[in-house]
C-alpha positions in Angstrom: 0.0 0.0 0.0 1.3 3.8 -1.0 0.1 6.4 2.0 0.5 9.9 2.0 -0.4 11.8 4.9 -1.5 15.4 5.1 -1.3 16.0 9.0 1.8 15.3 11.4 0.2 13.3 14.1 -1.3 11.0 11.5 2.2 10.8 10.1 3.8 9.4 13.7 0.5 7.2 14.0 1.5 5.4 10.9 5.2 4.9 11.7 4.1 4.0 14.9 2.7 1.2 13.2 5.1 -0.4 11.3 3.9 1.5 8.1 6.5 4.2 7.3 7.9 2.1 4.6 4.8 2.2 3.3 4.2 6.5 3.5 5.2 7.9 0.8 4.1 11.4 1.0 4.2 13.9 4.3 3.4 17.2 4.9 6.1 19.9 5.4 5.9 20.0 9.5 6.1 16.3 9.5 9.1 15.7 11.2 8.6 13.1 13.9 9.5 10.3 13.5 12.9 11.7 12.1 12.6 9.0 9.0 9.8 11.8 7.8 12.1 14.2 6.9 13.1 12.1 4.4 9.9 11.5 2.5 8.8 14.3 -0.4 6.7 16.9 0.9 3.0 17.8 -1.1 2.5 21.0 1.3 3.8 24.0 1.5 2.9 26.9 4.0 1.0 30.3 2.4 2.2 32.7 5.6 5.5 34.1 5.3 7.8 33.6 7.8 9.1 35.3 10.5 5.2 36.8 11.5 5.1 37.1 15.8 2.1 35.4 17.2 -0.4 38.3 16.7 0.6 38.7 12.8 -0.1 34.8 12.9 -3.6 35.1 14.9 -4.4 37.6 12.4 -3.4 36.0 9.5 -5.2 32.8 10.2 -8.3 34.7 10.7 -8.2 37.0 7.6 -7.9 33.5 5.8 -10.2 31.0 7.2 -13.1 34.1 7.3 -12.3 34.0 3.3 -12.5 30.4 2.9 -9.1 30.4 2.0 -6.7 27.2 3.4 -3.0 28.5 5.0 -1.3 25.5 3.3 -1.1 24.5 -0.5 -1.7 20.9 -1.6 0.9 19.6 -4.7 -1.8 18.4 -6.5 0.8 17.2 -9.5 2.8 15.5 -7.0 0.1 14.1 -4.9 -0.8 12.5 -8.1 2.7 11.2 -9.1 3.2 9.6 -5.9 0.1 7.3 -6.7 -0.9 6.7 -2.8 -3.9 4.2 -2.6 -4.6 5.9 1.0 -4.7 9.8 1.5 -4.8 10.0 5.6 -6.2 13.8 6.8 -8.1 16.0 9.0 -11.2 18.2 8.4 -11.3 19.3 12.6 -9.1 22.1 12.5 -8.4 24.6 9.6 -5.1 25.8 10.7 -3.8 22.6 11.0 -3.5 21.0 7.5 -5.2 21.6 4.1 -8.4 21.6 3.4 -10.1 18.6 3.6 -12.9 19.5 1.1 -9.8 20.4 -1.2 -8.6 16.8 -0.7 -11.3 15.1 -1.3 -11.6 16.8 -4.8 -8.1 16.6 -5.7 -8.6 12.4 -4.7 -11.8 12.5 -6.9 -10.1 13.4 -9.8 -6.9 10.7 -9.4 -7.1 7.9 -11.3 -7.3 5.3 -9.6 -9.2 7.4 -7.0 -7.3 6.8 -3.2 -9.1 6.5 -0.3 -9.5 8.7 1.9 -9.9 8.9 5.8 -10.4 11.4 8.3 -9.3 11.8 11.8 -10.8 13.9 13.7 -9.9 13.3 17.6 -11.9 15.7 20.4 -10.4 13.9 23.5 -8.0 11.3 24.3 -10.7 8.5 23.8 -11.0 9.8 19.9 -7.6 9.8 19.7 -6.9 5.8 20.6 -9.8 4.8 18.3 -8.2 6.7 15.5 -5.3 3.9 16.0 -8.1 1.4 15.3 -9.3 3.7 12.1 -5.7 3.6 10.3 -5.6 0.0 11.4 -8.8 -0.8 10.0 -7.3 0.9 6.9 -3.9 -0.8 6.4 -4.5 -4.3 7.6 -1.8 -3.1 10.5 -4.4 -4.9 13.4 -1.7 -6.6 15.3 0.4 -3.5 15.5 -2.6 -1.4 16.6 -3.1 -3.9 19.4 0.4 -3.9 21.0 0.4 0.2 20.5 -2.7 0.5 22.2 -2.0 -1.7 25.1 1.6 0.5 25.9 -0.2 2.9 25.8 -2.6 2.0 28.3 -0.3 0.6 30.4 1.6 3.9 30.7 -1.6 6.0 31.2 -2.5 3.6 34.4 0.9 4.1 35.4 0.5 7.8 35.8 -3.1 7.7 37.2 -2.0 5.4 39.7 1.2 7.4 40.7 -1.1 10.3 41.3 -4.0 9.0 42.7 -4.3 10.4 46.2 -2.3 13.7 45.4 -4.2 16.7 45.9 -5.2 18.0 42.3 -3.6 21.0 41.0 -5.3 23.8 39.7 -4.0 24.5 35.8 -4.3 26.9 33.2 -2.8 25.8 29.7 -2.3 28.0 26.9 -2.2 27.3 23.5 -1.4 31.0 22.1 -0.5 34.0 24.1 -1.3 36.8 21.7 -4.4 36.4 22.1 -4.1 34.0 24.9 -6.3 30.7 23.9 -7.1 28.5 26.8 -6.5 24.5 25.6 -9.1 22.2 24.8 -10.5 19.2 23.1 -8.1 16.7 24.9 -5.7 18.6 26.7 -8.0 19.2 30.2 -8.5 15.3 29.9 -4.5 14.9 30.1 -4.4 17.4 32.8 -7.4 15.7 34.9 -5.0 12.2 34.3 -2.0 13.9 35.5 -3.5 15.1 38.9 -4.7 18.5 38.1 -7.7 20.2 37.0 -8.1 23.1 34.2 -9.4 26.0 35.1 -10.2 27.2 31.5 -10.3 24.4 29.0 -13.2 22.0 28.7 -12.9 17.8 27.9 -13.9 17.5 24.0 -14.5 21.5 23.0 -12.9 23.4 20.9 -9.8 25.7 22.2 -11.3 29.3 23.5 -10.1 32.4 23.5 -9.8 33.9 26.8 -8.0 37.8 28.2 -5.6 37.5 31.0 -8.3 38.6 33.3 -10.3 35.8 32.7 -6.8 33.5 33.4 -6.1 35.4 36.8 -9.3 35.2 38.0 -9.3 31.7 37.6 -6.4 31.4 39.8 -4.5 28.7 38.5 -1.4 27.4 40.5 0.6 26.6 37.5 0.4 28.0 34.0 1.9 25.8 31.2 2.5 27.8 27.8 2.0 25.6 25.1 1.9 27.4 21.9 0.3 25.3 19.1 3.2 24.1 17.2 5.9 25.5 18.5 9.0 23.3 19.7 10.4 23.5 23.0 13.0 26.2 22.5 10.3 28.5 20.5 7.5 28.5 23.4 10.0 29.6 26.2 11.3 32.6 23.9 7.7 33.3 23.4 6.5 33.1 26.8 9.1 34.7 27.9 8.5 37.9 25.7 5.0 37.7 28.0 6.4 37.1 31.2 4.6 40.6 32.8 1.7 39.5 31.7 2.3 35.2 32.7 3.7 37.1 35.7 0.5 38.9 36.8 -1.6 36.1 36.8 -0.1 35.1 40.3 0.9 31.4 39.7 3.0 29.7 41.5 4.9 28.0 38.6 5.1 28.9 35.0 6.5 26.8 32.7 6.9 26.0 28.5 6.8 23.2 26.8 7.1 21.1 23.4 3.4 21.5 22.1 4.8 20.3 19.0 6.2 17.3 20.4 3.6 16.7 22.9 0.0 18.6 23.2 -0.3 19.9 19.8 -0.4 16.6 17.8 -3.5 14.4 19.0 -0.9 11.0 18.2 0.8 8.3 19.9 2.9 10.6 22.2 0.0 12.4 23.6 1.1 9.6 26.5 4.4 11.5 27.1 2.4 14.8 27.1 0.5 13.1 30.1 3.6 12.0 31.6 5.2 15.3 31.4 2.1 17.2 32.7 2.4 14.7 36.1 6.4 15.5 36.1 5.3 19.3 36.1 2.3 18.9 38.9 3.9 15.8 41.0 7.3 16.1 40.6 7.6 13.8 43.5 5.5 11.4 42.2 6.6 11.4 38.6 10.1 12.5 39.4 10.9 11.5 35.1 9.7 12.7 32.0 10.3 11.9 28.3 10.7 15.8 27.3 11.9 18.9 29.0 9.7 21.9 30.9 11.2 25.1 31.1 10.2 27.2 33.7 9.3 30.7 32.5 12.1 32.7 34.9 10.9 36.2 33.7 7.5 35.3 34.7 8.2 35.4 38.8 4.6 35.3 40.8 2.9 38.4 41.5 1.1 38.8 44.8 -2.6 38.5 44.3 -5.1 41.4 45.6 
């Protein structure tokens, strides 16, 4: 079977099963599993670069009120590369091409691929989309053991934080504006021994002004910018740190979204282990990535 997929968690998904031989098309931000890199890319990004976080809030707007997609689709290549499985998403418009745009280009191919969809909400969604591709690609077996690790490592956590007094958290998916985190993100945070103060299970991410974060009085804000690697959330967070600062947490840290939150794949786990490192450090005294604490973002004494 030829695959090519159009979103980077679907990309780790399928190496994640055993099928990377088998993908031979990515996206342009695929780059997880490193083996990625090396497949030909059928997207490119319409935003320039170099655009701060407002230019980018701005510019996603101005398109997706216009209809208009932030990433082109190679149709010529898409069509040289002959996939007999096009693997998308149609739940959020900033994060991959259009999926009414794919299922044209697809319509026109001859042979036609298939073409699925997924389209996780919360963490649940997100395991049976391991079932989906599996269903797809005859990769059952595979699906089985990868579900069960991951299982196993999700009761770890739950069980390591079981009787620890939950943690109030605010997580933040964009600082200019700040977006509060949802769909599976308050899930993760529940798991890890915490509770969000902004985000609800399954919804979409919201909008929110720092006021609304402060008065919510979370303990411990994590930054998590939407696709930005480790390195790139603590530079932006720290160009917010008055305003992180004011909100009167006791901890502020940044994070891999890109590696972790952002991408609703098979290391959403390690995003649950590292949210438990950040809360429970004495429970969870490891984690499989890094979080920065936000230095310029000292707490501010509440009033």
């Amino acid at each position: 079977m030829r695959i090519v997929s159009l979103v980077p968690h679907a990309t780790e998904l399928l190496f994640a099963l055993g099928l990377g031989d088998q993908v031979v098309g990515v996206t342009h931000e695929c780059d997880h599993p490193t083996e990625a890199l090396e497949r030909p890319h059928v997207t490119t990004d319409r935003l320039p670069p170099g655009l701060s976080a407002a230019e980018i809030d701005a510019a996603v707007r101005e398109r997706t009120e216009r209809g208009e997609a932030i990433y082109d689709l190679d149709a010529e290549l898409l069509a040289e590369l002959e996939p007999d499985l096009i693997v998308t998403q149609a739940l959020c418009p900033v994060c991959a091409v259009s999926y009414d745009d794919v299922q044209a280009i697809a319509a026109r191919m001859d042979p036609a691929p298939k073409v699925i969809a997924l389209d996780p909400k919360t963490f649940g969604e997100t395991i049976n989309d391991i079932r989906t591709v599996s269903d797809a690609t005859g990769a059952k077996e595979a699906a089985f053991v990868l579900i069960a690790t991951i299982a196993r490592r999700v009761e770890a956590v739950k069980s390591a934080v079981a009787d620890a007094e939950p943690v109030p958290v605010a997580a933040l998916e964009w600082l200019d504006p700040p977006f509060a985190a949802g769909h599976w993100t308050p899930q993760l945070i529940e798991m890890a021994g915490g509770f969000d103060v902004l985000g609800l299970p399954g919804e979409s991410s919201e909008q929110v002004t720092w006021e609304m974060v402060r008065a919510a009085e979370p303990e411990v804000v994590v930054c998590m910018p939407c696709g930005y690697d480790l390195g790139r959330a603590h530079e932006e967070a720290e160009a917010y740190a008055a305003q992180l600062g004011a909100l009167g947490a006791r901890r502020v840290v940044a994070i891999d979204a890109s590696g972790t939150f952002s991408r609703p794949g098979p290391r959403l786990v390690e995003a649950l282990e590292l949210m438990a490192h950040v809360l429970h450090p004495d429970r969870v005294p490891e984690a499989p990535s890094a979080a920065l604490d936000v230095e310029g973002a000292a707490p501010a004494e509440r009033t």
